[in-house]
C-alpha positions in Angstrom: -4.7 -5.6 23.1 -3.4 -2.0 22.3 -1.8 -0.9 19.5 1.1 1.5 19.9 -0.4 5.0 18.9 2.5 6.5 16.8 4.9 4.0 14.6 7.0 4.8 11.4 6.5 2.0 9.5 9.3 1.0 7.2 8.9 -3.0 5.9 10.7 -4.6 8.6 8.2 -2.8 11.4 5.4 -3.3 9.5 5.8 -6.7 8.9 6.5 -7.4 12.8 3.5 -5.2 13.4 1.4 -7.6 11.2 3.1 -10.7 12.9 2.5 -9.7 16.5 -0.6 -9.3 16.0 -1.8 -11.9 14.5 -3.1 -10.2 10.9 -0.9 -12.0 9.2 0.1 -15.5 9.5 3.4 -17.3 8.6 1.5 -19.5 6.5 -1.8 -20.2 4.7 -3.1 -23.5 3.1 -2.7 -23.7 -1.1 -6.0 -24.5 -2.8 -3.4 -28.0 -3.4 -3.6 -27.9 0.3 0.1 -27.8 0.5 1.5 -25.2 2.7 3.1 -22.2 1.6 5.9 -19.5 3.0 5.8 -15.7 2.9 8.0 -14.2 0.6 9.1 -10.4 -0.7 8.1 -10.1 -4.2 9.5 -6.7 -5.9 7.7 -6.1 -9.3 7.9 -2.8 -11.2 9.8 -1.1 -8.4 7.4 -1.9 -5.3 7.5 -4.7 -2.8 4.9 -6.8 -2.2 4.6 -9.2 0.2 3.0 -12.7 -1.5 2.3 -16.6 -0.2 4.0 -18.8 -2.4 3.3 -22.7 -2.6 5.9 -25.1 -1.8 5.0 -28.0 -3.8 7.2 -28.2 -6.8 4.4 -28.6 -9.7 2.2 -26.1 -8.1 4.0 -22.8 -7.2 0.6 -20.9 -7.4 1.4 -17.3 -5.3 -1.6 -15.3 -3.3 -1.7 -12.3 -2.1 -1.4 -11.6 1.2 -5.0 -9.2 0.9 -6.5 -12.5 -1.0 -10.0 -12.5 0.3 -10.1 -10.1 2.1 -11.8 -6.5 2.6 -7.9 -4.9 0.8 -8.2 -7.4 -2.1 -8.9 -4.5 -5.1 -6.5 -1.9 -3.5 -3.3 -0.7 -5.0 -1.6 0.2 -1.8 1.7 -1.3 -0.7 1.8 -2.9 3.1 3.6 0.3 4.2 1.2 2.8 2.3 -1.8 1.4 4.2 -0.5 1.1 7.5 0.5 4.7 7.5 
């Protein structure tokens, strides 16, 4: 697999970046094991990108660095990427 060498990532590229190859899913299991979607959360100003459940009662949202090696950082998808 190669990865293009110079991209401007803006949110659209970066999340079709993520998607083709394969670092980020569509959609992860709940710990209701429902599934859940990928949304665009804004909050104070900067977009996020966040699994929400779809099960009514449950809601519950993860973050799309949720177990993972990015889980403490402050960085938006963009900001690490570039």
């Amino acid at each position: 697999m190669l990865i293009p060498k110079v991209i401007v990532f803006n949110w659209e590229t970066a999340l079709k970046f993520l998607k083709e190859y394969n670092i980020l899913p569509d959609s992860v299991l709940c710990v209701c094991r429902s599934p859940t979607r990928l949304y665009y959360k804004i909050n104070r100003g900067k977009k996020r990108l966040v699994y929400i459940c779809r099960k009514n009662n449950c809601k519950k949202q993860k973050s799309i660095f949720s177990n993972t090696i990015f889980a403490n950082t402050k960085l938006t998808i963009v900001e690490f990427l570039d």
